[in-house]
C-alpha positions as a Markdown table, in Angstrom:
| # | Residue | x | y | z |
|---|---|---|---|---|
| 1 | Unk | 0.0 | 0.0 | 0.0 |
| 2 | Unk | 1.2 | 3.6 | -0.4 |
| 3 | Unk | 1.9 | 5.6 | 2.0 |
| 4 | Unk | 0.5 | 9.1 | 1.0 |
| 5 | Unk | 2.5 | 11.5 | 3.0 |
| 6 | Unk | 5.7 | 9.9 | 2.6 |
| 7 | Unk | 5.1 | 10.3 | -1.1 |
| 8 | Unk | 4.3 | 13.8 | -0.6 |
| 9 | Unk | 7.0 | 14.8 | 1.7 |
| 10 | Unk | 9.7 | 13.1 | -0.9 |
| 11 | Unk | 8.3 | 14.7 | -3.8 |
| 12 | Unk | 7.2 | 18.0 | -2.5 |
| 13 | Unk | 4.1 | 18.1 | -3.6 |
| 14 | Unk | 1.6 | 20.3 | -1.6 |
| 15 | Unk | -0.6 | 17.9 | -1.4 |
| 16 | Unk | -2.2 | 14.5 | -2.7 |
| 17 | Unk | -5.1 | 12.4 | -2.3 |
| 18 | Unk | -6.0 | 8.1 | -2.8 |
| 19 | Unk | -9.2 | 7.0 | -3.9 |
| 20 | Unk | -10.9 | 4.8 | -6.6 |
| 21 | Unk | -11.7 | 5.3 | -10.1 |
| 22 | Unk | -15.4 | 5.9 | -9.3 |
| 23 | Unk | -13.8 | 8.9 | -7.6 |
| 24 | Unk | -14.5 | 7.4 | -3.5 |
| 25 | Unk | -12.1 | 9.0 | -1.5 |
| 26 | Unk | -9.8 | 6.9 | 0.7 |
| 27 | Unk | -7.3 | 9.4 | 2.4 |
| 28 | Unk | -6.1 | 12.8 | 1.5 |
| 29 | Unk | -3.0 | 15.2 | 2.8 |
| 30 | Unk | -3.2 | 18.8 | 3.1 |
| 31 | Unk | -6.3 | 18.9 | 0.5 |
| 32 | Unk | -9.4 | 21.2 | 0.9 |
| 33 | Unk | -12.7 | 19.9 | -0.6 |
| 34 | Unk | -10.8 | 16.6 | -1.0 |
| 35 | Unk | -13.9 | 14.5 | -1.7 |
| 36 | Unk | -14.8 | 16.7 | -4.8 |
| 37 | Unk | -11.2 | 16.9 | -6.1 |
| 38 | Unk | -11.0 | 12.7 | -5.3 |
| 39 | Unk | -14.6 | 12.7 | -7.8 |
| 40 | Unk | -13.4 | 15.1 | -10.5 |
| 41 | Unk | -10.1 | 13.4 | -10.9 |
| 42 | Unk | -12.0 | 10.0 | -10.8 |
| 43 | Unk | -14.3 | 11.2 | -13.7 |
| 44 | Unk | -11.0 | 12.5 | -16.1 |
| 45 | Unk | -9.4 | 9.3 | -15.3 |
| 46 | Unk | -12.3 | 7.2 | -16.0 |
| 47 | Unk | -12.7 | 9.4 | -19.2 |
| 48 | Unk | -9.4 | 8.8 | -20.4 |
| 49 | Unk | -9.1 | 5.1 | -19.7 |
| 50 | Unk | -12.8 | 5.2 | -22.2 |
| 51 | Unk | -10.6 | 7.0 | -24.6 |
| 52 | Unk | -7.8 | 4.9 | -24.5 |
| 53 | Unk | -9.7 | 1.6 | -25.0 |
| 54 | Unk | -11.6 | 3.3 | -27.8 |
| 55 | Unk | -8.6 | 4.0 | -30.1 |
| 56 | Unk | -6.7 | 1.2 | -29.2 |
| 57 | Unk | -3.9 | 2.4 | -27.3 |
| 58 | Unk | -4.0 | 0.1 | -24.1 |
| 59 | Unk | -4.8 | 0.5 | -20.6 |
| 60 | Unk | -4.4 | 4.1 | -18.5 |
| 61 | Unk | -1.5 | 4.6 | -17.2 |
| 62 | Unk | -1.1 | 8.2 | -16.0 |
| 63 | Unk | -3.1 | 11.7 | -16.4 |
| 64 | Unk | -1.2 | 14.9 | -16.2 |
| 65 | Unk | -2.6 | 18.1 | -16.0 |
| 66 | Unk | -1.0 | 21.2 | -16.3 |
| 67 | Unk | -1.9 | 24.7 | -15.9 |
| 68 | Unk | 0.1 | 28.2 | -15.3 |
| 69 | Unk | -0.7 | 27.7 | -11.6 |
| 70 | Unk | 0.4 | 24.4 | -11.3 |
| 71 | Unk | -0.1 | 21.1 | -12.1 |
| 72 | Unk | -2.0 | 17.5 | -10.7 |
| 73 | Unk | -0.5 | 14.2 | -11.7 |
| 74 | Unk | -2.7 | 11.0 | -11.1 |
| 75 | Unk | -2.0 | 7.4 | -11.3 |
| 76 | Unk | -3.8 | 4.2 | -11.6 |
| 77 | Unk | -3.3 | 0.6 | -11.1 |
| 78 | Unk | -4.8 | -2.8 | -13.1 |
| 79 | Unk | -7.4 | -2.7 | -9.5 |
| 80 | Unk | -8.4 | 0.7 | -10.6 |
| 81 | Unk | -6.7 | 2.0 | -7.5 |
| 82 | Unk | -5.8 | 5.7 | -8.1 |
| 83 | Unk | -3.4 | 8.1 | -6.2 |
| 84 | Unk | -2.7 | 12.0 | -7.3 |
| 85 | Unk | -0.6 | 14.5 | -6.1 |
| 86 | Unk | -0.9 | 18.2 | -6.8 |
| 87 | Unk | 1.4 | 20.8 | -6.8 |
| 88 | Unk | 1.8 | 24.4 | -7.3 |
| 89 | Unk | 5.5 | 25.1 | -8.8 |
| 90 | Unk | 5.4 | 23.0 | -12.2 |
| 91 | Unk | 9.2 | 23.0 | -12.4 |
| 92 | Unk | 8.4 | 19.6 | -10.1 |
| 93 | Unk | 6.7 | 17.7 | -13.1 |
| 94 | Unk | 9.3 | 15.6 | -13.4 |
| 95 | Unk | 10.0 | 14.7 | -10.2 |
| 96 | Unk | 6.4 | 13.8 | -10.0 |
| 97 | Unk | 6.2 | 11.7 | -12.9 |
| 98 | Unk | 9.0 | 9.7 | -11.9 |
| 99 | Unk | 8.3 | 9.2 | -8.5 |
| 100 | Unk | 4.6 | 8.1 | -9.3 |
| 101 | Unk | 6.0 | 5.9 | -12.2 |
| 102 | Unk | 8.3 | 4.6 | -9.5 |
| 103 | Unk | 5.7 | 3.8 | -7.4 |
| 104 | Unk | 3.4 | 2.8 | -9.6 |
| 105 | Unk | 6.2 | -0.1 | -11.3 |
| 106 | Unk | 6.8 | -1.8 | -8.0 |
């Protein structure tokens, strides 16, 4: 299982949230209105994963979304098990990506 605010702390995010890809919310770190933000993210993931399978190009993997404010990276497994972490200085993106790809391959 991962352990959200480990993965926050070593990644500097400001702040990150678990939950499923029917957008339930099973724990958040330093998140306002984390239940909406846990069903929003659900609905773009679940969204994506449509597209995905409807041209062919295999199962989600990752979602990024980027903004001049910021940006929100989210994850999900083969169980449908989905973490994101959010953060508001995008020159982090990478260190993101390859920390939840990290995660995400073990």
């Amino acid at each position: 299982m991962i352990d959200l605010n480990t993965l926050v702390e070593e990644t500097g995010a400001e702040s990150g949230l678990t939950f499923n890809i029917d957008g339930i919310l099973l724990e958040s770190v330093n998140l306002e209105y984390d239940g909406n933000v846990a069903a929003m993210i659900g609905m773009i993931l679940k969204m994506c994963l449509e597209m995905s399978e409807d041209v062919n190009n295999g199962d989600l993997k990752q979602v990024m979304i980027k903004n001049k404010d910021g940006i929100v990276v989210a994850n999900k497994d083969e169980q449908d098990n989905c973490v994101a972490l959010l953060s508001k200085d995008i020159s982090k993106m990478g260190l993101l990506l390859r920390k939840m790809d990290t995660v995400f391959n073990n």
